[in-house]
C-alpha positions, 0 to 999 in steps of 0.5 A, a space after each residue: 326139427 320137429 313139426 311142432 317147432 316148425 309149426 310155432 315157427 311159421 305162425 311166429 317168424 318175428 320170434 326167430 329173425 327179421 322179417 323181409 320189410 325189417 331186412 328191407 329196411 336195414 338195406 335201405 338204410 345202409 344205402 342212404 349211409 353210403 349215398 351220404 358218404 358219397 355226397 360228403 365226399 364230393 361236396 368235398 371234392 375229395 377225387 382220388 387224383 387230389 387225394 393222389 397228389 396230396 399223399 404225395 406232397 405229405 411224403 415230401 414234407 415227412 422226408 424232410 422231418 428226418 432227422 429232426 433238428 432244434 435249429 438255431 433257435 432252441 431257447 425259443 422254442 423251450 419258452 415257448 413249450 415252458 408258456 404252453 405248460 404254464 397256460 395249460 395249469 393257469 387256465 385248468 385252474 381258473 377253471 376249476 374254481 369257477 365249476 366247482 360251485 357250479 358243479 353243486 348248482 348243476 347237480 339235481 340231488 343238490 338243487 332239487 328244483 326242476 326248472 332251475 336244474 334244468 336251467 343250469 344244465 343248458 348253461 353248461 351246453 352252450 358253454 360247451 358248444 365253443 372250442 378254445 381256438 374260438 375263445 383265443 381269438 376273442 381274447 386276442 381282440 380283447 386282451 391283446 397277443 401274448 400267453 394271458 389270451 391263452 389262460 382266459 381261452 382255456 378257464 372259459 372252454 374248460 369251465 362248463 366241461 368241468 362244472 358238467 363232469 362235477 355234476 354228473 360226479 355229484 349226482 352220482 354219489 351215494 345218497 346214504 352218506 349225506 341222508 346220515 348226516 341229516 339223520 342225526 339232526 345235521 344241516 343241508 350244507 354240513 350234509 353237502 359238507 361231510 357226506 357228498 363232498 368225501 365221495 366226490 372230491 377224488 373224482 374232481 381231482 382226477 379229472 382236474 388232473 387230466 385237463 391240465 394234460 388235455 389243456 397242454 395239448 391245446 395250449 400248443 395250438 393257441 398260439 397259432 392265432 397269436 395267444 402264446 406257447 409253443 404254437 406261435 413257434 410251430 406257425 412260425 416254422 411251417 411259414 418258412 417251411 423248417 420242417 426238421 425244426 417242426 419235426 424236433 417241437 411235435 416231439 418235444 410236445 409229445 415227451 411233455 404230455 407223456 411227462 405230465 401224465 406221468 406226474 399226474 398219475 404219481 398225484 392220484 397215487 399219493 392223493 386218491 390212492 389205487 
């Protein structure tokens, strides 16, 4: 190294790594994060003979999956996974209806005023603060026990996600389409109509597509506060401790997710392409 490197370097050291009080700080702060962690941890009571001891209870529990068993009851347990499939599409459904127009009203290239723009989209973020678990225990007071709490849980968890993707996809499309349309003389809704829409309606396909298997895997736990589906009969099995039984439903899950994926990327194919 020459001396006048050396030299640039002494007079510039921040040029050439951290300094002592910027390593200092990195130190420091990895410090609180582990203090943190630590304090979580005990908060939590989360000892190692607890921890010890409920590895040990799992352990059983796992053995006792082995071989997994439909038991007496399988038409049950396939009505049931059938009132999960058929929440999952019911509620994405709804859903989608009801964001598609608020996807366009959230979405800054359509709705060009700032103030309601901005409006719109905190909208979407409160709606989006509560899981379906919490809706299904609202519509379970409301509407009773049964699949129909669960399709209203899923339409009104889902409909501020979708109408914040559908948004995001709107403002993210290419203005020259639409600034065409205009060009020769077109309106602001037939710009909407023949030069947003085409770009984005794969895009609200494809993520339509993938709540309805996201919704599947929801749905199966709705049932747990009595909205319907497979999770009424997982509750019902762990109550009593059949573990082989809820072994062979996980599974049962599993192969239906994997199944509607499968079908859900043969629509992209024939519908978007690629």
């Amino acid at each position: 190294m020459s001396a006048d490197v050396a030299r640039y370097r002494a007079l510039m050291p921040r040029a050439f790594g951290p300094s002592q009080a910027g390593r200092a700080l990195r130190w420091l702060g990895a410090a609180a994060f582990v203090l943190w962690l630590a304090t979580l941890l005990w908060w939590f009571d989360a000892s190692p003979a607890r921890l010890w001891n409920g590895l040990d209870k799992l352990g059983v529990i796992l053995r006792q999956m082995v071989p997994p068993s439909p038991g007496e009851h399988w038409d049950a347990i396939l009505q049931g996974l059938a009132e999960s499939v058929a929440m999952a599409f019911l509620g994405s459904t709804l859903a989608v209806l009801v964001a598609f127009p608020l996807g366009f009203l959230g979405a800054n290239n359509v709705v060009i005023n700032a103030l309601a723009h901005f409006s719109i989209r905190r909208v979407f973020d409160l709606g989006r603060g509560m899981d379906s678990l919490i809706w299904a225990l609202a519509f379970v007071r409301a509407v009773g026990l049964g699949p129909l709490a669960g399709v209203l849980a899923i339409a009104a968890a889902e409909i501020a996600v979708l109408a914040k993707l559908f948004a995001e996809a709107i403002e993210n499309a290419d203005a020259r389409q639409t600034e065409a349309v205009t060009a020769v003389g077109g309106r602001r809704i037939l710009a909407i109509r023949f030069g947003l829409l085409p770009q984005v309606f794969p895009v609200m396909l494809a993520q339509y597509l993938y709540q309805i298997e996201s919704n599947t895997r929801s749905a199966s736990i709705l049932g747990v506060v009595g909205a319907g589906g497979i999770g009424l009969q997982i509750a019902e099995r762990i109550r009593v401790r059949y573990w082989d039984e809820v072994a062979f439903i996980i599974l049962l899950i599993l192969a239906t997710v994997a199944l509607i994926d499968t079908l859900s990327a043969w629509v992209r194919r024939r519908l978007i392409g690629g």
